[in-house]
C-alpha positions in Angstrom: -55.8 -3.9 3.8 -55.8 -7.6 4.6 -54.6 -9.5 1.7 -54.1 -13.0 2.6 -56.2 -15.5 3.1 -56.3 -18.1 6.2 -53.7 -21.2 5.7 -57.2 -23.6 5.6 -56.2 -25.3 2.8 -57.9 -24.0 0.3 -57.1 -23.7 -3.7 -54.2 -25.9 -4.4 -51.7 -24.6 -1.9 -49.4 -27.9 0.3 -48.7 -27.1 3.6 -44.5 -28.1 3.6 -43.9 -27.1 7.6 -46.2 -26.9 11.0 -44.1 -26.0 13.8 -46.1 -25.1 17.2 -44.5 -23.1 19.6 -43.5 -24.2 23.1 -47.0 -23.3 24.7 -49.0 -24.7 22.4 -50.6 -21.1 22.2 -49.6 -20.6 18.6 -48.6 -22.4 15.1 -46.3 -21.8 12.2 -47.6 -22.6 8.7 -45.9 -22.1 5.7 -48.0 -23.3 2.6 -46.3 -23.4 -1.0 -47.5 -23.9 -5.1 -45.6 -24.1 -8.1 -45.5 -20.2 -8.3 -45.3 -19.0 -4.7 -44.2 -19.6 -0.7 -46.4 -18.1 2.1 -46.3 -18.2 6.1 -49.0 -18.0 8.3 -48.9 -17.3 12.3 -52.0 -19.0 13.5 -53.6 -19.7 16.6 -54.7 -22.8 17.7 -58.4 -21.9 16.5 -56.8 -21.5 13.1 -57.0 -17.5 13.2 -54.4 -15.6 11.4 -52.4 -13.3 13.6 -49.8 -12.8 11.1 -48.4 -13.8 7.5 -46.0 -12.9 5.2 -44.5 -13.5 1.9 -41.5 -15.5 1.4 -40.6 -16.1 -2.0 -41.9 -16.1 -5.7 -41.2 -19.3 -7.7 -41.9 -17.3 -11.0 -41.7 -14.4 -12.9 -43.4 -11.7 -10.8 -46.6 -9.6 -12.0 -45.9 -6.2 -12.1 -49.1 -5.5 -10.2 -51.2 -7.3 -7.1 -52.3 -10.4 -8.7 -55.9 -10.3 -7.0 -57.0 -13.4 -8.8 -54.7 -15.8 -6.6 -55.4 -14.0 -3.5 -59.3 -14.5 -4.4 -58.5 -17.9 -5.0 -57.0 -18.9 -1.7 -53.0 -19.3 -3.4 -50.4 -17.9 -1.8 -49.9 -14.5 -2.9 -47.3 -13.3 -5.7 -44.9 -10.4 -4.4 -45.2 -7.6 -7.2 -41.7 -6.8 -9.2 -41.1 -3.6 -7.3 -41.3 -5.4 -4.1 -38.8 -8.6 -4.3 -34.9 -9.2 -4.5 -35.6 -11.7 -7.4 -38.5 -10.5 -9.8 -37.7 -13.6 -12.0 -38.6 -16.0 -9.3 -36.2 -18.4 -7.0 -36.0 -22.2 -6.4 -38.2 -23.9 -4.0 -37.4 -23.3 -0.3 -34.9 -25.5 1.0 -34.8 -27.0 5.0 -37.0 -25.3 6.7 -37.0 -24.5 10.6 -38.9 -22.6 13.3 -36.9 -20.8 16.3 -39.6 -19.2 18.6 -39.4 -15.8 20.5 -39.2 -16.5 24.6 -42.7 -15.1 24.6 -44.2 -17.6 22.3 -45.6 -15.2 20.3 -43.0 -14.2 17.5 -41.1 -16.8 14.9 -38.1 -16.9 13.1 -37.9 -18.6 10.3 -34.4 -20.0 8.6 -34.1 -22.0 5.4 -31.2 -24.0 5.9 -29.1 -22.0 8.2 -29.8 -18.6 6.5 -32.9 -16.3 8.3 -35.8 -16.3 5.9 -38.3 -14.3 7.8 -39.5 -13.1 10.7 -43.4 -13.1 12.2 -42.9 -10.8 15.9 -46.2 -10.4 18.1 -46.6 -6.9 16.6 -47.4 -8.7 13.4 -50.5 -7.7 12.2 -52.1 -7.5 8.6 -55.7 -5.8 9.6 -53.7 -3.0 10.2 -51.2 -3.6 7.3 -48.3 -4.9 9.5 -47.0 -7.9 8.0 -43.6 -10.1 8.9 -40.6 -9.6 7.3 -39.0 -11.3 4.6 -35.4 -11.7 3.2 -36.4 -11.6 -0.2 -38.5 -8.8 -0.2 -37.9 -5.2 -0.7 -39.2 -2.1 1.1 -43.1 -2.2 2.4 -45.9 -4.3 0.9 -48.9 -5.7 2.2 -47.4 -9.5 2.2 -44.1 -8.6 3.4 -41.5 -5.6 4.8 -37.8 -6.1 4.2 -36.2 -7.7 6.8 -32.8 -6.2 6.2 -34.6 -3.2 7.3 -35.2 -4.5 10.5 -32.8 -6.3 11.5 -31.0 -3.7 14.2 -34.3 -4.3 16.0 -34.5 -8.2 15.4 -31.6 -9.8 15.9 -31.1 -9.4 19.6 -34.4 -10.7 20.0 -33.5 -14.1 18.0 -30.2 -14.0 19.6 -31.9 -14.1 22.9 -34.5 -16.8 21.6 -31.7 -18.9 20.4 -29.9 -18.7 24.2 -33.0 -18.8 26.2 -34.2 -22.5 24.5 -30.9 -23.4 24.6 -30.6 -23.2 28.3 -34.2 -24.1 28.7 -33.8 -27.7 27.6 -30.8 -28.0 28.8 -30.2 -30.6 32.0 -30.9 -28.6 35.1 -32.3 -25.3 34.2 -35.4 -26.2 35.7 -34.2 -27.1 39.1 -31.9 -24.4 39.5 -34.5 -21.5 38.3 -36.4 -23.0 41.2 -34.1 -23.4 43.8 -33.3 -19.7 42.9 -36.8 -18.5 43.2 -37.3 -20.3 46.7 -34.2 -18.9 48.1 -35.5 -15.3 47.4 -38.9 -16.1 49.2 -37.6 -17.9 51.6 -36.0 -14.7 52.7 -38.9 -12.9 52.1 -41.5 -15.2 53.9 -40.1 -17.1 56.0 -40.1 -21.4 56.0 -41.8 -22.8 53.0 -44.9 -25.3 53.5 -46.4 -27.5 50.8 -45.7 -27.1 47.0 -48.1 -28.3 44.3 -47.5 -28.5 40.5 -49.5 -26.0 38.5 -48.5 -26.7 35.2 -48.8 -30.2 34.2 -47.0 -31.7 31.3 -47.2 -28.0 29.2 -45.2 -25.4 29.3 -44.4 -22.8 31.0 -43.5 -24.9 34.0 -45.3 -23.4 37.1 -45.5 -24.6 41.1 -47.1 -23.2 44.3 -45.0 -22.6 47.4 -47.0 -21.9 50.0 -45.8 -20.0 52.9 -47.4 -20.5 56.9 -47.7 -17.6 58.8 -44.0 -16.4 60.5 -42.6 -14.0 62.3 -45.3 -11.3 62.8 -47.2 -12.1 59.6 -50.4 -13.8 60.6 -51.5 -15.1 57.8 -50.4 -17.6 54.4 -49.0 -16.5 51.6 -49.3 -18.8 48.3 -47.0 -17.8 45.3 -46.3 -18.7 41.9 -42.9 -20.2 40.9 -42.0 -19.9 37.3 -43.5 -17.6 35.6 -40.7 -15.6 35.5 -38.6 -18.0 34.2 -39.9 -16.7 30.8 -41.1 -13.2 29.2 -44.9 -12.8 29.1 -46.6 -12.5 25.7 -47.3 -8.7 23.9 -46.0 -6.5 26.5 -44.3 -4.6 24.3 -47.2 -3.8 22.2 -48.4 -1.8 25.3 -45.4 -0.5 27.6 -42.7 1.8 26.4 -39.8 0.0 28.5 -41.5 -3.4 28.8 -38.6 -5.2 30.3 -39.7 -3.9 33.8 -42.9 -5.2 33.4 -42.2 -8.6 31.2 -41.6 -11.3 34.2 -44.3 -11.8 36.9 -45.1 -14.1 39.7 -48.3 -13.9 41.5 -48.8 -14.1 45.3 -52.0 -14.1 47.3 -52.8 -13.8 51.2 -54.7 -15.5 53.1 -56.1 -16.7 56.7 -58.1 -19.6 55.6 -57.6 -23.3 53.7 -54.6 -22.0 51.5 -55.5 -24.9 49.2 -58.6 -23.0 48.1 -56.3 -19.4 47.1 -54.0 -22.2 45.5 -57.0 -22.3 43.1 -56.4 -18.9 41.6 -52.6 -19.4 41.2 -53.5 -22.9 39.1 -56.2 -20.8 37.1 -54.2 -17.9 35.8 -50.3 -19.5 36.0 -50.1 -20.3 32.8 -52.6 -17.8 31.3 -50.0 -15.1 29.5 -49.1 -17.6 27.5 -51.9 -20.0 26.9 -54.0 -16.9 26.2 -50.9 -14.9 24.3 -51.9 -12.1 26.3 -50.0 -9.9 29.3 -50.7 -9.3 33.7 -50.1 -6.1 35.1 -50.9 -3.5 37.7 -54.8 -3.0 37.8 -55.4 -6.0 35.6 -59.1 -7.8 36.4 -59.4 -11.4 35.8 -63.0 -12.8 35.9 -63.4 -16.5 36.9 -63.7 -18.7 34.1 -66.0 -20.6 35.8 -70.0 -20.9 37.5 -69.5 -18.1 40.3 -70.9 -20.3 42.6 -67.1 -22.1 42.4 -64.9 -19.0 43.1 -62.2 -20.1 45.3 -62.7 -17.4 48.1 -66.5 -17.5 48.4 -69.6 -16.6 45.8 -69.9 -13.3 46.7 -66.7 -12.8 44.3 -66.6 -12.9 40.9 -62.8 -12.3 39.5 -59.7 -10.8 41.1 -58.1 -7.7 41.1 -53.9 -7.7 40.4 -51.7 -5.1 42.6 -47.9 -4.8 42.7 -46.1 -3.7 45.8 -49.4 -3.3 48.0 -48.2 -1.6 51.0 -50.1 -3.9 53.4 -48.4 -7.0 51.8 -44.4 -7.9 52.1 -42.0 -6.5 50.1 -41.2 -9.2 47.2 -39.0 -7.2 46.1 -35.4 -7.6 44.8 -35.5 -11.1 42.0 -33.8 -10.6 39.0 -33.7 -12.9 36.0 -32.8 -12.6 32.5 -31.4 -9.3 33.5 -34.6 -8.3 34.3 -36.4 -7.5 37.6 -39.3 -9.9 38.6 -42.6 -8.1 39.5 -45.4 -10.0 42.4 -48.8 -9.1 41.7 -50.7 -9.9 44.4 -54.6 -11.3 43.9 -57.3 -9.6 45.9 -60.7 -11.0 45.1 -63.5 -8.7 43.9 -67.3 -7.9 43.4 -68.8 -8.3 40.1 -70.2 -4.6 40.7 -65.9 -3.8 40.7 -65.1 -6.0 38.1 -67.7 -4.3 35.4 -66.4 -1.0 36.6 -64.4 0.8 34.2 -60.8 1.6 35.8 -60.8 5.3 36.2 -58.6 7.1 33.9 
């Protein structure tokens, strides 16, 4: 049962933090009144993806207080369900450490962990975050003491992936890194664009003249591996096999036109806070008049380790290995096909 309501500023509720995360994909927003402190994971069309509870400033009800929820306040956890049922100060410093993926947040007060919003967060299906304060399972919050076996790596690999992120160099060396492995893979690289402009996740195009006894161009992405891809988890068992990607496509003609698809779907995972696999479709975003490869194509069709492409295999990053899905434009008759089971 959904029991919050969207942080849209309704009732009497002050927002006191907004903190985007590093794709500008999703938003942090924790709201507070006198009695009670919320957070909301948002996206950037204001939708709720998760919330939870943080702390009562009050006495707590000993029941759901539906008249604040119907009002738009921030929600009062019941007595059963919080570490202080007489209420606690006003939250002190607050700050926002986001997952690799972009979409999960950690949030400290001062230097203490407050709560946690992950991907999986959910409250249609009565998944909230996790909160310090709070005790067992509720509809605005689930201990987080309970989860933190499961948790803290993931924070403790936030915290050290940003860290080296911004720090002086770790762009130019992830690069030089991903170059060297396809220059041994394809042979002499050609031109290189920028695909990612001033946002992150920072993403270029190598492109890779015919060599050897390959007759034709490769194009590939470089950098999307440098990070995790959003939600895979929420669909693969073992998702670090399938978390970092790069994307590659062949071709015989102008390989600035195939560059096209590599600038379309870059930066999708997390713009779109969604995941690229194996037998993935992607339909052009745009008139099909303007595909890249010709009108009679309508979207593209993702393949790993095609046996009539080279092998890409054998990157590593993060500890974990990097898959190349390779593009091959389709029909719309294939693309509204249902993928057989």
């Amino acid at each position: 049962m959904a029991m919050f309501r969207s942080a849209s500023g309704e009732g009497q509720a002050e927002v006191v933090l907004t903190a985007g995360n590093p794709y500008g994909s999703r938003t942090l927003v924790v709201e507070r009144d006198e009695d009670s402190s919320v957070a909301y994971l948002c996206s950037s069309d204001g939708q709720v993806h998760g919330a939870v509870w943080l702390a009562n400033h009050c006495p707590a009800p000993s029941v759901v207080d539906l008249a604040r929820i119907n009002a738009g306040l921030p929600p009062l956890m019941p007595r059963p369900n919080t570490l202080h049922p007489e209420g606690r100060r006003p939250l002190g410093q607050l700050t926002a450490l986001w997952f690799e993926e972009g979409d999960g947040v950690a949030l400290y007060e001062d230097s203490s962990l407050l709560a946690v919003i992950p991907g999986w967060a959910d409250m249609s299906r009565g998944m909230p975050g996790y909160a310090r304060d709070a005790v067992g399972e509720s509809p605005f919050a689930w201990a987080l003491s309970e989860a933190l076996e499961g948790l803290e790596p993931r924070i403790a690999n936030a915290r050290s992936y940003w860290r080296w992120r911004h720090s002086e160099g770790s762009w130019p060396s992830f690069q030089e890194f991903v170059m060297g492995h396809l220059d041994r893979a394809l042979g002499p690289a050609g031109r290189y664009w920028d695909a990612g402009g001033e946002r992150l996740p920072t993403v270029g195009i190598t492109e890779r003249p015919p060599y050897a006894d390959r007759e034709y161009t490769v194009l590939s992405t470089v950098g999307m591996s440098c990070q995790r891809m959003p939600t895979v988890e929420q669909w693969i068992d073992q998702p670090g096999a399938y978390a970092r990607i790069e994307l590659a496509v062949a071709t015989r003609e102008d390989p600035r036109d195939a560059a096209l698809l590599l600038v379309w779907l870059g930066q999708y995972p997390w713009h779109s806070v969604t995941w690229l696999g194996h037998g993935h479709t992607a339909r052009w975003y745009h008139e099909p008049s303007t595909f890249p490869l010709g009108p009679q194509y309508s979207g593209v069709l993702m393949t790993a380790d095609p046996p009539d492409m080279p092998d890409m295999s054998g990157f590593v990053f993060g500890g974990e290995a990097v898959r190349w899905l390779w593009l091959h434009p389709i029909t719309p008759e294939t693309l509204n096909t249902p993928p057989t089971p």
